[in-house]
BALO-255149 format. One record per residue: residue number from 1; residue in three letters; chain; x, y, z of N, C-alpha, C in turn. Coordinates in nm, 3 decimals, always signed. Each point is the difference from the previous one (the first is absolute). Layout:
N
<r vexvo="NUM" selum="ALA" seba="A" n_x="X" n_y="Y" n_z="Z" ca_x="X" ca_y="Y" ca_z="Z" c_x="X" c_y="Y" c_z="Z"/>
...
REM end
This chain:
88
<r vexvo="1" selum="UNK" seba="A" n_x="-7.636" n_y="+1.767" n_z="+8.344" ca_x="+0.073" ca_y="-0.089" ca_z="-0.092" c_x="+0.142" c_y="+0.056" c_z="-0.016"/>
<r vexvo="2" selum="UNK" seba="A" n_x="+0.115" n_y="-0.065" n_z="+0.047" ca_x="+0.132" ca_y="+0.020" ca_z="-0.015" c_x="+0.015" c_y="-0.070" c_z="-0.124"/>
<r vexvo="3" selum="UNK" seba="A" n_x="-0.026" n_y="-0.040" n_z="-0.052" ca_x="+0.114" ca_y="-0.089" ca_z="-0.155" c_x="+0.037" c_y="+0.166" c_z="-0.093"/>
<r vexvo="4" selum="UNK" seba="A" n_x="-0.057" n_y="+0.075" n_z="+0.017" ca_x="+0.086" ca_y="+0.131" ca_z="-0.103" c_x="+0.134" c_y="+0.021" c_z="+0.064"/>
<r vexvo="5" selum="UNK" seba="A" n_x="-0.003" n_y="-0.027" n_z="+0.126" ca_x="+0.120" ca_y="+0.103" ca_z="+0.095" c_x="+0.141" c_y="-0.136" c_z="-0.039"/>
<r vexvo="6" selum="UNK" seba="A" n_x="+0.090" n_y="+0.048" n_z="+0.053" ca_x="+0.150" ca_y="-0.058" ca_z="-0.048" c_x="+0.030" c_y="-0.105" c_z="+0.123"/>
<r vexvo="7" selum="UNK" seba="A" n_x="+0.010" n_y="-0.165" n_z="+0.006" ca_x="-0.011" ca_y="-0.074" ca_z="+0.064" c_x="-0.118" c_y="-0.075" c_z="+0.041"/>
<r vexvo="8" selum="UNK" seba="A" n_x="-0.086" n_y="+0.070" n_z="-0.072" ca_x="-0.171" ca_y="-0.089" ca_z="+0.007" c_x="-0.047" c_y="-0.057" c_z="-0.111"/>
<r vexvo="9" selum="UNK" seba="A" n_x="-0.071" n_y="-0.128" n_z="+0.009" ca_x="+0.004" ca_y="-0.042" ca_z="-0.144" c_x="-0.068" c_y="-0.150" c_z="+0.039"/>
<r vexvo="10" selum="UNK" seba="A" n_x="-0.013" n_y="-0.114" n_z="-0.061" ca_x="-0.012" ca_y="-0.121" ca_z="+0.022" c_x="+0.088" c_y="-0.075" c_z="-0.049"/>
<r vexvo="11" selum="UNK" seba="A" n_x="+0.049" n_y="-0.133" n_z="+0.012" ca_x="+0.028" ca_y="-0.084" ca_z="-0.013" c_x="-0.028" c_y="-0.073" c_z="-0.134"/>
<r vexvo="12" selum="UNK" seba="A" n_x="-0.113" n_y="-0.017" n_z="+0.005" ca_x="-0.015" ca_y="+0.018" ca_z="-0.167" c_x="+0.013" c_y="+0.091" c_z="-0.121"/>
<r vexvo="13" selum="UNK" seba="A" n_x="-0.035" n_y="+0.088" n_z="+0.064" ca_x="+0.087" ca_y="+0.101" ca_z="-0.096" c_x="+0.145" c_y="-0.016" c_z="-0.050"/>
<r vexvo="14" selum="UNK" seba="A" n_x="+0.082" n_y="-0.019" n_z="+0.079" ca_x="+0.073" ca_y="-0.023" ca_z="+0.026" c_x="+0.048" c_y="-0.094" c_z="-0.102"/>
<r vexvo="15" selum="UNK" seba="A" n_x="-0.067" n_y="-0.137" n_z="+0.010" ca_x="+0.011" ca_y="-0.127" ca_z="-0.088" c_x="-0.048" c_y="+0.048" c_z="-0.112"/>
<r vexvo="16" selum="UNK" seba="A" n_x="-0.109" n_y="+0.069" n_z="-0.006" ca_x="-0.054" ca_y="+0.000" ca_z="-0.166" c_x="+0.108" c_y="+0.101" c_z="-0.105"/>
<r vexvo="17" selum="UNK" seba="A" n_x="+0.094" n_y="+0.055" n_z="+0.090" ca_x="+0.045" ca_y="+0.119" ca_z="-0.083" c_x="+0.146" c_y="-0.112" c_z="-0.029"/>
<r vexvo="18" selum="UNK" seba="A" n_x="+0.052" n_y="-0.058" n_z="+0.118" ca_x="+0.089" ca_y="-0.095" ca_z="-0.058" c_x="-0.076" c_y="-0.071" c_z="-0.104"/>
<r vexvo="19" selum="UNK" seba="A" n_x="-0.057" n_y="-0.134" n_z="+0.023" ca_x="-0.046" ca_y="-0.032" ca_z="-0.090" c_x="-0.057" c_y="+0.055" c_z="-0.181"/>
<r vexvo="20" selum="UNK" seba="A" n_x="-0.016" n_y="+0.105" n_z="+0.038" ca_x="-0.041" ca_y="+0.067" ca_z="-0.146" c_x="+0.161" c_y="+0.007" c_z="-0.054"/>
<r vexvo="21" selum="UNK" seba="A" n_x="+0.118" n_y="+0.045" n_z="+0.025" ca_x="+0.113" ca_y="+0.014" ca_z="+0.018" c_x="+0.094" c_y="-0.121" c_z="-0.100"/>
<r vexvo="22" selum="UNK" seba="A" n_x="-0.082" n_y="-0.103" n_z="+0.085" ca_x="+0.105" ca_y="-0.118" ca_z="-0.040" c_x="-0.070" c_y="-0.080" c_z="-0.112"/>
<r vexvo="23" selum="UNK" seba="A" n_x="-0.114" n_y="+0.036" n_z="-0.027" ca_x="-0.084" ca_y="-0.070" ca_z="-0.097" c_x="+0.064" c_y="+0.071" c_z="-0.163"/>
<r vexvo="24" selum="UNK" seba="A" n_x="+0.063" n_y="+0.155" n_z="+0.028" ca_x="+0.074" ca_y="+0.034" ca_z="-0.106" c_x="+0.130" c_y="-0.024" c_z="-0.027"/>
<r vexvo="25" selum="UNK" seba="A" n_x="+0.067" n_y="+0.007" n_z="+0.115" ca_x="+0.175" ca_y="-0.019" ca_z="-0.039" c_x="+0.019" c_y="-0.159" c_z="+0.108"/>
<r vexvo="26" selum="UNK" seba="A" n_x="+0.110" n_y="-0.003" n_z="+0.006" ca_x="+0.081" ca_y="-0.101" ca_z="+0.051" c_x="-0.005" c_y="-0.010" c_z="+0.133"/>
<r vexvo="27" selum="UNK" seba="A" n_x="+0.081" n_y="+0.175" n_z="+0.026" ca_x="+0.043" ca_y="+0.028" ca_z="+0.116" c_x="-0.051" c_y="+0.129" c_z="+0.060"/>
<r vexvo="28" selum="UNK" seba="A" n_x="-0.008" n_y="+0.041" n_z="+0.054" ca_x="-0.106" ca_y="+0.161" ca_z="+0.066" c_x="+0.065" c_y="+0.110" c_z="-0.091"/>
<r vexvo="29" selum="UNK" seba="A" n_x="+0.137" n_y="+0.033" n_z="+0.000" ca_x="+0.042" ca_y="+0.103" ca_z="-0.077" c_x="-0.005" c_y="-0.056" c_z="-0.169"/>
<r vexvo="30" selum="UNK" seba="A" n_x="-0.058" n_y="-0.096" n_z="-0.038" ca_x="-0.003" ca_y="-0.018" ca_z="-0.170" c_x="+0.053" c_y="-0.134" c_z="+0.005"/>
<r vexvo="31" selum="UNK" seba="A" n_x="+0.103" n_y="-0.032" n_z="-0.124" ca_x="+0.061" ca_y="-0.115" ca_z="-0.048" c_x="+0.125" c_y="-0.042" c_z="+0.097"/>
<r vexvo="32" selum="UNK" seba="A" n_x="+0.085" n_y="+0.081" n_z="+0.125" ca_x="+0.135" ca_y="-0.026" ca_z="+0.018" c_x="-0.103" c_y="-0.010" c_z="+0.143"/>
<r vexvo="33" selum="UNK" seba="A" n_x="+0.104" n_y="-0.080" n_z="+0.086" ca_x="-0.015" ca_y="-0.058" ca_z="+0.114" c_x="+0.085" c_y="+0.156" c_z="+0.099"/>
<r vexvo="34" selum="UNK" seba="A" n_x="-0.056" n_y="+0.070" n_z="+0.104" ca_x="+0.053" ca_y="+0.069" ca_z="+0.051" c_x="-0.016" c_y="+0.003" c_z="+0.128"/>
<r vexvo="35" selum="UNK" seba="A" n_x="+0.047" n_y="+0.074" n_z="+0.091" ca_x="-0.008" ca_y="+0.017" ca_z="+0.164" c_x="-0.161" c_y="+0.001" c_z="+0.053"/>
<r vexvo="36" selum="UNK" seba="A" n_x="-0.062" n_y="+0.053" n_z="-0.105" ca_x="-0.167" ca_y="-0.013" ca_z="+0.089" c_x="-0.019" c_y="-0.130" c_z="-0.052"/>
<r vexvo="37" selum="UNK" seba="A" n_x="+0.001" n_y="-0.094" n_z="-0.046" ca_x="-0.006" ca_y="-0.136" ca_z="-0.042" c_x="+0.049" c_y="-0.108" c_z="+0.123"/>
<r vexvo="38" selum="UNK" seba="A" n_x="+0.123" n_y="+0.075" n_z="+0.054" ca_x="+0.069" ca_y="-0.068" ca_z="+0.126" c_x="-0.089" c_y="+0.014" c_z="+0.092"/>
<r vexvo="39" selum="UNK" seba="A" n_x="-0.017" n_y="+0.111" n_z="+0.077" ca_x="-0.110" ca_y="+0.032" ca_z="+0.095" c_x="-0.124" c_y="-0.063" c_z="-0.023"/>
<r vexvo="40" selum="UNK" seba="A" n_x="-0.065" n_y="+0.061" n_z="-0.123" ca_x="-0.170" ca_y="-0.041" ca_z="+0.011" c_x="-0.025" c_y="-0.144" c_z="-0.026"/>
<r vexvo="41" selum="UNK" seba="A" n_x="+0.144" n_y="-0.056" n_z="-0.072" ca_x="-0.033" ca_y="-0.163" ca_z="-0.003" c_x="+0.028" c_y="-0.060" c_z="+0.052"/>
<r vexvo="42" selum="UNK" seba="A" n_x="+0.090" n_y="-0.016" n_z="+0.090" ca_x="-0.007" ca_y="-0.039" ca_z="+0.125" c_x="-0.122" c_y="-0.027" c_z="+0.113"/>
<r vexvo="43" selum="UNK" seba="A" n_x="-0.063" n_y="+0.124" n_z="+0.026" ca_x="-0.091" ca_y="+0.054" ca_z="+0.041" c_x="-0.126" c_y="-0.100" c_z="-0.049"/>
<r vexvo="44" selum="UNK" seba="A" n_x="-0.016" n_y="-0.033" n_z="-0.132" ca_x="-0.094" ca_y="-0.060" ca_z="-0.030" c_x="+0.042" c_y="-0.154" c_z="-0.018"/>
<r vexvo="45" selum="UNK" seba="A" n_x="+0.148" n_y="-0.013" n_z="+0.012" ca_x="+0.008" ca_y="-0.165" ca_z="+0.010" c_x="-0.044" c_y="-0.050" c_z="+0.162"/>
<r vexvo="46" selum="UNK" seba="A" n_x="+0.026" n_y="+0.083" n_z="+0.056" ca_x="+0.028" ca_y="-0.056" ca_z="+0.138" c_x="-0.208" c_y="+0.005" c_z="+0.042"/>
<r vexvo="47" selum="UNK" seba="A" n_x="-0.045" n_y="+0.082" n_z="-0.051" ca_x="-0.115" ca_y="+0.009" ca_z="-0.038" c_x="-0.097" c_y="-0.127" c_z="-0.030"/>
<r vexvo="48" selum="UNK" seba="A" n_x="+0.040" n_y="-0.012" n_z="-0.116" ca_x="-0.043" ca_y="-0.161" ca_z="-0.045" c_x="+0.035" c_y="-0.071" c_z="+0.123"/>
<r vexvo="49" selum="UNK" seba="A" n_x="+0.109" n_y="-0.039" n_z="+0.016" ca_x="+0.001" ca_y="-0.101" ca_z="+0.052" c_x="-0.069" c_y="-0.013" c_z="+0.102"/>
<r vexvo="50" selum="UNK" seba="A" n_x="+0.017" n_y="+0.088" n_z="+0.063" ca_x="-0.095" ca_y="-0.002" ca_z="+0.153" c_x="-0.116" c_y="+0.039" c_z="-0.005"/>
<r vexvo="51" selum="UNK" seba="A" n_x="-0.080" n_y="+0.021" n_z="-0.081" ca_x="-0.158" ca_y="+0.040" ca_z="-0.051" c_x="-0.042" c_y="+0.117" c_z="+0.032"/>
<r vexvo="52" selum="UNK" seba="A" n_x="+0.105" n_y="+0.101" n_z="-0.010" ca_x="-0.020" ca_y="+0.147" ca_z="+0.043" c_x="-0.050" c_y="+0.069" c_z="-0.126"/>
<r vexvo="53" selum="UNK" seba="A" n_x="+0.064" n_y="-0.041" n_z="-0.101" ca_x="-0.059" ca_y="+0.062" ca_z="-0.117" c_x="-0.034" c_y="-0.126" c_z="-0.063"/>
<r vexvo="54" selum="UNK" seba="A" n_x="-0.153" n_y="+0.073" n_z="-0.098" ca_x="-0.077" ca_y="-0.086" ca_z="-0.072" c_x="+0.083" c_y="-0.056" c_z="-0.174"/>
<r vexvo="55" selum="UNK" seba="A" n_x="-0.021" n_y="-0.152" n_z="+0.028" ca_x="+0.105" ca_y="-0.043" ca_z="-0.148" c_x="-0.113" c_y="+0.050" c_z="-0.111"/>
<r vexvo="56" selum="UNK" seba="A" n_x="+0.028" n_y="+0.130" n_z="-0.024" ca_x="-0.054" ca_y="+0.060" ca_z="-0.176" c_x="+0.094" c_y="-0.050" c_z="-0.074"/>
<r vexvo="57" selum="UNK" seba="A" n_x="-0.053" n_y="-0.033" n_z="-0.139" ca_x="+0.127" ca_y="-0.028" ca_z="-0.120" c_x="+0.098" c_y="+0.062" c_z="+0.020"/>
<r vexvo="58" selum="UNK" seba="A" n_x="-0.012" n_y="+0.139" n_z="-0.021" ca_x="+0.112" ca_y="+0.080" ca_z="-0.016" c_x="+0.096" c_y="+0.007" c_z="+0.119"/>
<r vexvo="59" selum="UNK" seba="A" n_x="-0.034" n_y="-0.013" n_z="+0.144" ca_x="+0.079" ca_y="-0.012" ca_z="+0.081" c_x="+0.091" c_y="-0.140" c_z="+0.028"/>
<r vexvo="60" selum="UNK" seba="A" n_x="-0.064" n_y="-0.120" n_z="-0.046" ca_x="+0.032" ca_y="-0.166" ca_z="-0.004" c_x="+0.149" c_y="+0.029" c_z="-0.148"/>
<r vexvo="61" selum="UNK" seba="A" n_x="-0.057" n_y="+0.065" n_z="-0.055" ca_x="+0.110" ca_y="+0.006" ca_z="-0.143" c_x="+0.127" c_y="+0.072" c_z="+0.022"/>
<r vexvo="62" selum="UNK" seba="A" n_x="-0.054" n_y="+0.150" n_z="+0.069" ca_x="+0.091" ca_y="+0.083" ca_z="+0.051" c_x="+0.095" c_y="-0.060" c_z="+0.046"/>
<r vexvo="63" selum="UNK" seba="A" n_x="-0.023" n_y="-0.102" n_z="+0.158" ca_x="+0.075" ca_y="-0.072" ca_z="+0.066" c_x="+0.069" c_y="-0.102" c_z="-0.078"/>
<r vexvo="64" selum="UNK" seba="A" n_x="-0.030" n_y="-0.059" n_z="-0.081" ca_x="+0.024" ca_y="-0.091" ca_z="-0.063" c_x="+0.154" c_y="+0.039" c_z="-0.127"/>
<r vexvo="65" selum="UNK" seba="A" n_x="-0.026" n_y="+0.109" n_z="+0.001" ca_x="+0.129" ca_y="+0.040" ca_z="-0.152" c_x="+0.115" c_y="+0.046" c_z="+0.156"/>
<r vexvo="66" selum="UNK" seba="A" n_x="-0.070" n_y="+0.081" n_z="+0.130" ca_x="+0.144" ca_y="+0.088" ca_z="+0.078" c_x="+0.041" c_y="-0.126" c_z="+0.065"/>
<r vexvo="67" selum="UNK" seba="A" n_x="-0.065" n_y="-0.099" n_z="+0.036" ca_x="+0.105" ca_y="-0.148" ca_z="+0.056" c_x="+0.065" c_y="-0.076" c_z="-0.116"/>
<r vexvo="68" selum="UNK" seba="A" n_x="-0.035" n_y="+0.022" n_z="-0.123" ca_x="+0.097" ca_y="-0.112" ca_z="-0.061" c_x="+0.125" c_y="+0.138" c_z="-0.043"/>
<r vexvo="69" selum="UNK" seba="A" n_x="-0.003" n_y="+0.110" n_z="+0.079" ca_x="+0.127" ca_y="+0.029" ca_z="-0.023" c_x="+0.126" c_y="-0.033" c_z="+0.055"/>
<r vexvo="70" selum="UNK" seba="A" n_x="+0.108" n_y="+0.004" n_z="-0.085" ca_x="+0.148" ca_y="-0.054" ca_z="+0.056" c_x="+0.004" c_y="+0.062" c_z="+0.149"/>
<r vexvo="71" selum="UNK" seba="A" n_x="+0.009" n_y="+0.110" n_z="+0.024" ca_x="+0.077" ca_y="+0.060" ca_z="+0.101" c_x="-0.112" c_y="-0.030" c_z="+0.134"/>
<r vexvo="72" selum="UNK" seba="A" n_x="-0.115" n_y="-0.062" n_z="-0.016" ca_x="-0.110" ca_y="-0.033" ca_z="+0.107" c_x="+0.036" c_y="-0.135" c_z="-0.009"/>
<r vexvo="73" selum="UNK" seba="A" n_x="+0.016" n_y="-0.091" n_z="-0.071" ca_x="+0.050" ca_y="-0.121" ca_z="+0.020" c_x="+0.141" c_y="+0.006" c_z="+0.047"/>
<r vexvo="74" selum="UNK" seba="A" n_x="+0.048" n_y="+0.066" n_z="+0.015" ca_x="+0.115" ca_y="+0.015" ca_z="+0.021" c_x="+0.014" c_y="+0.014" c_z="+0.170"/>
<r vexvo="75" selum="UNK" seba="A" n_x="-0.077" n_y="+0.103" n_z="+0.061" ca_x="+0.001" ca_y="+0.030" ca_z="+0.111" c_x="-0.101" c_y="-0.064" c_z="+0.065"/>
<r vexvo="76" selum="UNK" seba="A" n_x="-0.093" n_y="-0.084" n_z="-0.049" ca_x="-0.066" ca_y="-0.123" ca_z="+0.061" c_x="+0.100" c_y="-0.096" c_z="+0.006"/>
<r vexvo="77" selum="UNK" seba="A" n_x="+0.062" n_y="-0.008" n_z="-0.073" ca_x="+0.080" ca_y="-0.131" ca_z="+0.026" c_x="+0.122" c_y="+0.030" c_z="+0.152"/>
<r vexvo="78" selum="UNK" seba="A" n_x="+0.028" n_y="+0.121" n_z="-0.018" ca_x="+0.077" ca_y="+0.029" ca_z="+0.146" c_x="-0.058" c_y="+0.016" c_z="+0.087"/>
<r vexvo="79" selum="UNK" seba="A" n_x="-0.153" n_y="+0.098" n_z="-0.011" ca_x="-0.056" ca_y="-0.013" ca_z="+0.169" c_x="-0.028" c_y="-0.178" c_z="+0.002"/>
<r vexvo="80" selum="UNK" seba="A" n_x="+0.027" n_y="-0.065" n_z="-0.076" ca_x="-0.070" ca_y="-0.153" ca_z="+0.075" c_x="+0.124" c_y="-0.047" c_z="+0.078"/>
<r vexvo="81" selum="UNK" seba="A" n_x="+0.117" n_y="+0.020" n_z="-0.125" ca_x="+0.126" ca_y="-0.046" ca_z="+0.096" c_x="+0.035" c_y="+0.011" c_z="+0.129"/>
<r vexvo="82" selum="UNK" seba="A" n_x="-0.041" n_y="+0.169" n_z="+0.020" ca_x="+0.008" ca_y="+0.059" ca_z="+0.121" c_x="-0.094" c_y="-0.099" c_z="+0.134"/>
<r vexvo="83" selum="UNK" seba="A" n_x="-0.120" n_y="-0.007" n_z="-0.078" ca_x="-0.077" ca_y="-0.033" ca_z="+0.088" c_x="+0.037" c_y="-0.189" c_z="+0.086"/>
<r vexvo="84" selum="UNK" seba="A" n_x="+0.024" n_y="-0.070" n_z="-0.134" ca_x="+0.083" ca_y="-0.107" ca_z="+0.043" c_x="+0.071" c_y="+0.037" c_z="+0.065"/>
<r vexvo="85" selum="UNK" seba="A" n_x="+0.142" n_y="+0.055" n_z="-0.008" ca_x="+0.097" ca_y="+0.011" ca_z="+0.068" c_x="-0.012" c_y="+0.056" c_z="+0.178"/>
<r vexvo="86" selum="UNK" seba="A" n_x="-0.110" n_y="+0.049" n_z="+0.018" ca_x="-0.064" ca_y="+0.018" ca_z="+0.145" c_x="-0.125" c_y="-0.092" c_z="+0.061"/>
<r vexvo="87" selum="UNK" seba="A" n_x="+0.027" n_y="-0.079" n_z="-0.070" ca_x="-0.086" ca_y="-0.146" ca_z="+0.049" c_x="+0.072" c_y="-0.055" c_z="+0.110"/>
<r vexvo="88" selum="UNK" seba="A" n_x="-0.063" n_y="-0.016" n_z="+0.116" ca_x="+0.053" ca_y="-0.072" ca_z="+0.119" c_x="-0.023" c_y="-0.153" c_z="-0.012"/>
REM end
């Protein structure tokens, strides 16, 4: 059994420790939105969508407060531009 050693572990584990996480605060580091918020939510939007990760409350909500932020609406709205603008 590797899950003691450093890089072994499951997948669920994984989820349950997020999940326990977000069921208390907002955001992984507490109440303020920070750089592991960028990474791991991402990670779990792109997740959802494509059915890589399972929609738990806490992960559907998670996603739900880091997209209605300004600066993600913000840069959705340019990668689309972009993406129009290379339409043949």
């Amino acid at each position: 059994d590797r899950r003691g050693m450093v890089g072994f572990g499951t997948l669920e584990t994984t989820f349950a420790a997020l999940e326990g996480q977000l069921a208390k605060t907002p955001y992984l580091a507490g109440e303020a939105f920070s750089a592991a918020d960028v990474a791991t939510g991402s990670q779990i939007g792109y997740g959802l969508q494509f059915g890589t990760v399972e929609a738990r409350p806490a992960f559907t909500e998670y996603w739900d407060r880091i997209r209605e932020r300004p600066a993600l609406i913000r840069a959705t709205a340019a990668d689309n531009t972009a993406m129009k603008e290379k339409e043949v």
